[in-house]
C-alpha positions in Angstrom: -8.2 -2.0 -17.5 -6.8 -5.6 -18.0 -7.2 -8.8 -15.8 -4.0 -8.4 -14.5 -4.3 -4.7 -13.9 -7.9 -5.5 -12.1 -6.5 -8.1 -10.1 -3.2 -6.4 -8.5 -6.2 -3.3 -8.1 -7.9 -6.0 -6.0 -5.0 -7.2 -4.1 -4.3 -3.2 -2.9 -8.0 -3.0 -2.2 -7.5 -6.2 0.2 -4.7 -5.4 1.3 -6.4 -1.9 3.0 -9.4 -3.9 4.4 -7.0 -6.3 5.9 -5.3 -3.2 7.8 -8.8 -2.0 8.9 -10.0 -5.3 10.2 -6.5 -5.3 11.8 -7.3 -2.0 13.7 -10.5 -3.3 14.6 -8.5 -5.8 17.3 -6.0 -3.9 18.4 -5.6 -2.1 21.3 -6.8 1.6 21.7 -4.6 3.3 22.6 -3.0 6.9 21.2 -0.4 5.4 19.3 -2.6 2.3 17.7 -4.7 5.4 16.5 -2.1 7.7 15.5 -0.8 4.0 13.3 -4.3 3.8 12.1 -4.6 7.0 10.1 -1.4 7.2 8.5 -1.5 3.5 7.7 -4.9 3.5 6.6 -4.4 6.6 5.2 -0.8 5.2 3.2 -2.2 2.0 1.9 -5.3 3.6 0.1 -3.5 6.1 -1.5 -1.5 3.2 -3.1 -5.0 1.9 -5.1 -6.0 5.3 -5.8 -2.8 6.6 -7.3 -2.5 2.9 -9.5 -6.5 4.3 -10.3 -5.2 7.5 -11.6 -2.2 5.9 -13.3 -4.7 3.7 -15.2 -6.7 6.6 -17.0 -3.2 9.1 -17.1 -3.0 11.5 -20.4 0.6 10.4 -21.1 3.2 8.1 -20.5 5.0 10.3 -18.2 1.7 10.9 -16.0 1.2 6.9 -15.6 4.8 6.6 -14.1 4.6 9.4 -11.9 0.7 8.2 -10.6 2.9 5.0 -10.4 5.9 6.2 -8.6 3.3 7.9 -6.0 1.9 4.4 -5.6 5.4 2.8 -5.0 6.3 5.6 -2.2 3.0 5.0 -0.6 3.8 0.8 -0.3 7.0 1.2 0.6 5.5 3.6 3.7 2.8 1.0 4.4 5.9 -1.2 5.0 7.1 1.2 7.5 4.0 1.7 9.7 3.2 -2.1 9.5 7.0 -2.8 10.7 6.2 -0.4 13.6 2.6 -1.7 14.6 4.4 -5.1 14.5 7.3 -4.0 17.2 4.7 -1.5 19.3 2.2 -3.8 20.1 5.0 -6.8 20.3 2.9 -9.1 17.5 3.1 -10.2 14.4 1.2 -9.9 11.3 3.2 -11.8 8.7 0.2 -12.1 6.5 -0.4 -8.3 5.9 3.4 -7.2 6.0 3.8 -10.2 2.9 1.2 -8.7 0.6 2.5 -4.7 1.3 6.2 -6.1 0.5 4.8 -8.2 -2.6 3.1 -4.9 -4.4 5.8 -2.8 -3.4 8.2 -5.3 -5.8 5.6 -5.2 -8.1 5.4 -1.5 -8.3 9.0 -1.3 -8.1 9.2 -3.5 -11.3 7.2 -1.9 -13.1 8.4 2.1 -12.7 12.0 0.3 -12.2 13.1 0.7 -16.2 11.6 4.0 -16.1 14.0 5.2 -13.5 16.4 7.9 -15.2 
């Protein structure tokens, strides 16, 4: 794996501790925990499908590993835009970074779209 590779990996790792530690302060209530999981459970799947893509047999494997990735960020979007409006806060910070390495994943599977 590259620098660059190894440092968006980092970034994706961050940004999933971020969400934890977010969890850790909010409310609990049924929906913060029903957030939680699918969040928690969205944004990891991001670092571990960029993993996969890393070590893929072909071409073809690295952009669908990649493609997974990109679905998974653009849903991490989704539940942060929700967490944002249900518990009436904002956490510009953490909604930044997931918006940042969808466009990043999005440029890079992008020319591969047929």
């Amino acid at each position: 794996m590259n620098q660059r590779s190894e440092e968006f990996k980092n970034r994706v790792i961050g940004l999933t501790l971020s969400i934890i530690k977010l969890f850790k302060k909010l409310p609990r209530n049924l929906e913060n925990q029903v957030f939680a999981k699918q969040i928690i459970r969205s944004s990891s799947s991001i670092g571990a499908n960029y993993q996969e893509a890393q070590v893929a047999y072909s071409h073809k494997e690295f952009i669908q590993k990649l493609n997974i990735a990109l679905k998974e960020a653009n849903e991490t979007v989704y539940w942060i835009e929700l967490i944002e409006k249900s518990n009436d806060i904002k956490i510009n910070t953490i909604k930044n970074e997931s918006v940042e390495i969808t466009k990043i994943l999005m440029s890079i599977t992008k020319p591969h779209l047929k």
